[in-house]
Structures are given as C-alpha cells and as structure tokens.
N, C-alpha and C positions, 0 to 999 in steps of 0.2 A: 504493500500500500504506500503510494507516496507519502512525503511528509508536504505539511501546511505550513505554507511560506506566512509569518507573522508581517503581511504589509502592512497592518497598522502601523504597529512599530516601524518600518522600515519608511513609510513615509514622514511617521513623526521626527525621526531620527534626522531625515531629510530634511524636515525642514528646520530643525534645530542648525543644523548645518550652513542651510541658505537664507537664516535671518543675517540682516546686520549688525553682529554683536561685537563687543570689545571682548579681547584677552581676557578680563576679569569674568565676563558673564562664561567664557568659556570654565574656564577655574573654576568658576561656583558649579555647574554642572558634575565636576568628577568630583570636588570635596565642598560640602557649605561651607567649609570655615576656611577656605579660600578666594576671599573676598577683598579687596582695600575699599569698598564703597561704605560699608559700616563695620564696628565691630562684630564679632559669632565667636560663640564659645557652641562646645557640647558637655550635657551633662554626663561625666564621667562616672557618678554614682551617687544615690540619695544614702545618706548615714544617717538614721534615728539616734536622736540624744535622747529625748523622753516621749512620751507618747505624746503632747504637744510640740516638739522640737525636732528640726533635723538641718545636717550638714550638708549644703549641697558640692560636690566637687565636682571644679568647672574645667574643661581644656580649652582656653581660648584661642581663636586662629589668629590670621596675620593682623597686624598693627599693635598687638597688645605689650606692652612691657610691664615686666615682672623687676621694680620699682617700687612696686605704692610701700609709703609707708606704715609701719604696725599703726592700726587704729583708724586707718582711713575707709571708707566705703566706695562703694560703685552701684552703678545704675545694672538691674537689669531689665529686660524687655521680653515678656513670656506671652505667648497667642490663648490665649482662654476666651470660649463660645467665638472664634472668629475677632477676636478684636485684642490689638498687642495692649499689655495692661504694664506701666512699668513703674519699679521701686523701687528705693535705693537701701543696700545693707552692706551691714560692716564688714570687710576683711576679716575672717577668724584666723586665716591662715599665716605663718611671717612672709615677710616676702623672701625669695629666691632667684639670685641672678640667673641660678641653670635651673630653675623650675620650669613646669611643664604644665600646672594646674593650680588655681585659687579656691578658696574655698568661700564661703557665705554662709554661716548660719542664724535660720528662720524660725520664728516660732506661729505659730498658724496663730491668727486676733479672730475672734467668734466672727468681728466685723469686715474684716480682711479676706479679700475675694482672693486676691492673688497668693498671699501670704498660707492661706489653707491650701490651695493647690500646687504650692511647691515643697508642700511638707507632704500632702497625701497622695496629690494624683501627680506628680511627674515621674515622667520615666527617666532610666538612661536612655542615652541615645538621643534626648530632644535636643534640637537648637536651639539657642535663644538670643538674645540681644546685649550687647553689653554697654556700656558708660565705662569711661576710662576713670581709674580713681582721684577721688577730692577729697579735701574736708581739712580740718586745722585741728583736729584732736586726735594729736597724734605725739608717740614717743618721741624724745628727743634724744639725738643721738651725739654726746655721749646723754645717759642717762643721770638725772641727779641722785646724790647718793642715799638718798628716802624719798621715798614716794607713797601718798596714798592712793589705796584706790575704791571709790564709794561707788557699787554697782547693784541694781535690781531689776531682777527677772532677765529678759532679754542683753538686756545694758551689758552683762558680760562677754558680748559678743567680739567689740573690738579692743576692748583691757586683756582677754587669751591670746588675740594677736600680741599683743607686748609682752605678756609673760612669754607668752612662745618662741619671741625674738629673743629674750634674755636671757632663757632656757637655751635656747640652741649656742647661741654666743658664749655661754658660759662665764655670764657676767651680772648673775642676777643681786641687785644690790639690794639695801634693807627697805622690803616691801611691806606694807600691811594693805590686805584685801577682805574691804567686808561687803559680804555677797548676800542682798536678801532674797527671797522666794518665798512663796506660800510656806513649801512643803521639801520636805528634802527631794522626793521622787520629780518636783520641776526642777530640782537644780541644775542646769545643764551645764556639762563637762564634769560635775562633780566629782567622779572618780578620778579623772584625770587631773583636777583640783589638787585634791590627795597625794597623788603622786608627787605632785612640784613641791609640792609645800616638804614632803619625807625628802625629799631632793636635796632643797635647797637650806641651808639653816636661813638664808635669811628673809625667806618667804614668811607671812603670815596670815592666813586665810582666818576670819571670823565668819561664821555662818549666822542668818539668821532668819527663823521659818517665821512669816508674820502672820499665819494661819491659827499657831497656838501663842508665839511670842509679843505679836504686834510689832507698830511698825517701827522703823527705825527715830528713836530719840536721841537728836543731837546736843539735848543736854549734855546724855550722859554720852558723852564721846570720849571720853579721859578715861572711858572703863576697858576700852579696846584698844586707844592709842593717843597715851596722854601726852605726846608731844606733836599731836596734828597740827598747830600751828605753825611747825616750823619743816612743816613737807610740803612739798605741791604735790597738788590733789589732782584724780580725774575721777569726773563723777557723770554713770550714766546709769540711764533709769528712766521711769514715768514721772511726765513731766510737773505732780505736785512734790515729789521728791527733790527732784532738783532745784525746784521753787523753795523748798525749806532752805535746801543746802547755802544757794544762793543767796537767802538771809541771814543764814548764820555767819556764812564769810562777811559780808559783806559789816554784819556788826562786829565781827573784831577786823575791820580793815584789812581784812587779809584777799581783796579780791582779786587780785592778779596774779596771785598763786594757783588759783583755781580754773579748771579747766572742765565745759560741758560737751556732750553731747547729746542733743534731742535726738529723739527719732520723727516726730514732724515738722513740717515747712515751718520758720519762722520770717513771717515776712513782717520785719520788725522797723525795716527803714521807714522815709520818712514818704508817705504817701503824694501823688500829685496834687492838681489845682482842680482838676477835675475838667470837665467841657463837651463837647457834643464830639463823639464817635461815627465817624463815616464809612461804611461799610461799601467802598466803592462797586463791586463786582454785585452785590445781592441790592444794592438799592436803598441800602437801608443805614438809618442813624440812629443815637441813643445817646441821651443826655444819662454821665454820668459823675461821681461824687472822685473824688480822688483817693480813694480805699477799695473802688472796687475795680479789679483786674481785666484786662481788655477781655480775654477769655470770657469772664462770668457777663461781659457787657454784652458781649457780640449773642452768648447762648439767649441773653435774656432779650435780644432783638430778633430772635430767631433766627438769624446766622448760624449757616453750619461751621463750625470752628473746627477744627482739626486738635486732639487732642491725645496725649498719652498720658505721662505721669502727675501731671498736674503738679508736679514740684520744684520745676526748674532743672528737669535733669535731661530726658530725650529728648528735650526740641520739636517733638514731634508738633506742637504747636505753632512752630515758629512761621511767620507774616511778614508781607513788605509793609513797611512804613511810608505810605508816600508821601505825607508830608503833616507837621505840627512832631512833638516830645513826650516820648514815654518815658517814667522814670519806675528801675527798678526794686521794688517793694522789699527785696532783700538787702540791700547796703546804699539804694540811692541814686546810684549812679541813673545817668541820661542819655537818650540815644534820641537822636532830632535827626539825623543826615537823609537827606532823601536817600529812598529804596535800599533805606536798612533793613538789614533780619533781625526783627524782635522775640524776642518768648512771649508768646500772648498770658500765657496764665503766672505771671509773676513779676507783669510789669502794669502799668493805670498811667491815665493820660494826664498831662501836664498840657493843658488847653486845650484846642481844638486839637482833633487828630482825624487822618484820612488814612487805610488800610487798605490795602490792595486783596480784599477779600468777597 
C-alpha cells in the first residue's frame, strides 16, 4: 500500500519558507528562546516549597545576563485564558556568571490570577516572557559587617537570594533574620533556613508563627536583636508591616539605614495638573484629575488600551504621545517630546494631552 504524502504539512512548511521573514523569525521557528525581539525563558521545572509556594526555574534565551543583583526582581509574562498576564518577583536564586537558569519564587494570593497558576497549573516546558532585572533593594557588595533582616511571608523571597550569595561566597557576616509566617508549615525554605543558620555561626534566624504568636512587636525588638540600631536593615513583607517598620525607624532617626521592598506599584510621585485627554485614532477625549493614569482614563473613555502588567514593567501599554506632558506617577519624571513612547498605566497628564490611540 502506498504511503500518504503529509501535503499539508508540506505546503505549510512551504510557505513558512516563502514568507518574508528575518533570521530571527527563522531562529524562533527551530528554538522559542531564540529570539532578540523580546526576552523567553522556559520553564525548566516547578519546585513546591509549601502547599501554597513554589520555585519556578527559569532557562532564559538570548539577551539575558546573568548579573542581576541578590535581591532584585524581574518581570515575567505568562498567557492564561489567551491573554499575557504579567508580574514582577524577586530573584530567589544568587546570581551566576556561568549560570544557565534563574529562579523566582511564588506564592499563589486567593486574589492572584497569575500568581495561583504559576504555582498550580504551569508546566515545564512553557515559555514565557521575561523583564530584565530592576529594583534598589539589593545586597551591597562588599556587605556591611551586620545586617538585619525583617521579613514576612512571601518577603523572604529576595533576602534567600542574599543569604544564598553569602553562603556561596563564603563570607557570611553577623546576620540576624527574623522571619514571620502564620505557621511553620508556610514557612518557605525553612529547612533550608536551618541548614544556613547550622552552617554559618554567624547566621541568626528568629522565627515567628503569628497564627499562635501574633504579630511582630517592634517594641520589643531588643529581645531578638538588641543592637538593631546600629545594623542596616532590609525589611520585606505586607505592606502594614512595613508601615510599622517604617515608623519605628523613622522615630529613632534611623531612616536611611533602612531598606524596603513592597510587592505593589507604588506610585508615590508627584501627580500631574491634570486636562483633557485626546484619544486621536478612536475619537475620543476625557477630562481628567492628575492622579489618574492615562491607562485608567483612556478604559474609562472606552478606549481600547493595550495592556499587560499594569505596573510599569512590560510596556505592553506603551502609546505615542503626540503632543502636550505626561508625568510619571512613580518618581516624577516628564516626557512632552513629540511621538514619545509612554507607559500609559503609570504615567497622568500634565495639561492637555493628545495620544496617538
């Protein structure tokens, strides 16, 4: 019996062939994570920490340097129901000049679309999106010769990148870590906690379950490390935590000792003048306040806006300005140049503006 010539494929194949495509789109065809148009990682394998927690380990393709420093985070870009959903999280992993893979660990929020399906439903083997790493709370290198570190729940994510660095370097200086959690079963990396601390003498892990314990009192902070005043601190956590923390440095003048990381957008700069938004391409305009974000303006004109992480991180947002000043809601800054690229959802207008949307 003869065999059946597969011409679908063989036409498809063809015309893969006889589109106009660059090098690159050839590349992306034999590996995804051979691309220079965006970053791509693959996930190399999902690690459960706790039954709410897991470590994702990433292979990132071309463009990526293995640089970031302990502490810093990255963007990533995951497709759930058809539409890329992106977030930024911390490096758990240290970094490595000859490394080959980063790591990220998640803990799934009840509220958290994305966040729940990179702990439960990803596979290995998915591609995703990456963001090159950012952020200022990060080890300094050298290290000072004490440091605190004030962390809750998740928060531990990018302080194990530091310990991890210090641990590998074999230079871990006089640390005290107090780690709260509900429960010891959420503590994640705990065992591994353990291990550094038998390691190192000058590790010092304090636990604290605030399930039975309650929450952490910086009264009494002299009962776990009575010379806190004279370490610099990194404190990350839920953001009434670090609202205390940040009171209490702040009353003994010790704030620039102190070092935070949120986990959400603070868009704390200083808002625009506000004015009427032009939506050139859909026809349409919106008087707006200078607090609210071109993004939130354009959805509430019925503009379709173009959107990913909503945090300043993918750009996926990102619009021509063609003419009037957005200023951005994170640190201020201004962008007025004709047929600039702005971030719609983390920048608001400074007078009239016109959008090439």
């Amino acid at each position: 019996m003869a065999s059946t010539v597969p011409w679908d494929r063989v036409r498809g194949l063809g015309s893969k062939l006889t589109t106009p495509l660059d090098p690159d789109d050839y590349l992306r065809l034999l590996n995804p994570l051979w691309t220079s148009r965006e970053l791509r990682g693959r996930v190399e394998k999902v690690v459960p920490e706790t039954d709410d927690a897991a470590t994702l380990v990433i292979r990132p393709g071309w463009g990526w340097r293995y640089d970031h420093r302990p502490g810093q985070y990255v963007g990533i870009g995951v497709q759930v129901d058809g539409r890329f959903q992106w977030r930024s999280y911390s490096v758990s992993s240290p970094p490595k000049r000859s490394g080959r893979t980063i790591a990220i660990t998640v803990r799934a929020m009840p509220e958290g679309l994305l966040s729940a399906h990179l702990v439960k439903g990803l596979e290995p083997g998915t591609i995703v999106r990456l963001a090159l790493p950012e952020g200022d709370f990060v080890l300094p290198d050298p290290p000072p010769p004490r440091l605190l570190f004030l962390v809750g729940g998740s928060g531990i994510t990018p302080v194990m990148a530091m310990l991890r660095t210090l641990d590998r370097r074999g230079t871990m200086p006089d640390v005290v870590l107090h780690y709260s959690s509900p429960t010891p079963d959420r503590m994640i990396f705990r065992d591994e906690l353990t291990r550094l601390e038998e390691q190192h003498e000058g590790l010092t892990v304090h636990r604290l379950h605030t399930d039975t314990d309650g929450m952490l009192d910086l009264g009494e902070i002299e009962a776990f490390c009575d010379d806190w005043a004279d370490r610099d601190t990194w404190a990350c956590g839920p953001g009434p935590m670090l609202d205390a923390i940040t009171e209490h440095w702040e009353g003994a003048g010790l704030e620039e000792r102190l070092h935070l990381e949120r986990f959400s957008l603070q868009l704390g700069g200083e808002g625009g003048e506000g004015g009427t938004l032009t939506f050139r391409n859909s026809n349409k305009s919106v008087e707006v306040d200078g607090a609210t974000t071109v993004l939130e303006a354009g959805e509430e004109a019925g503009v379709g806006m173009p959107y990913g992480c909503r945090m300043g991180i993918c750009h996926t947002c990102t619009v021509t300005l063609v003419s009037g000043t957005v200023r951005d809601l994170r640190n201020g800054d201004e962008f007025g140049q004709p047929n600039e690229q702005v971030q719609t959802c983390v920048t608001a207008a400074v007078g009239d503006c016109t959008l090439d949307i």
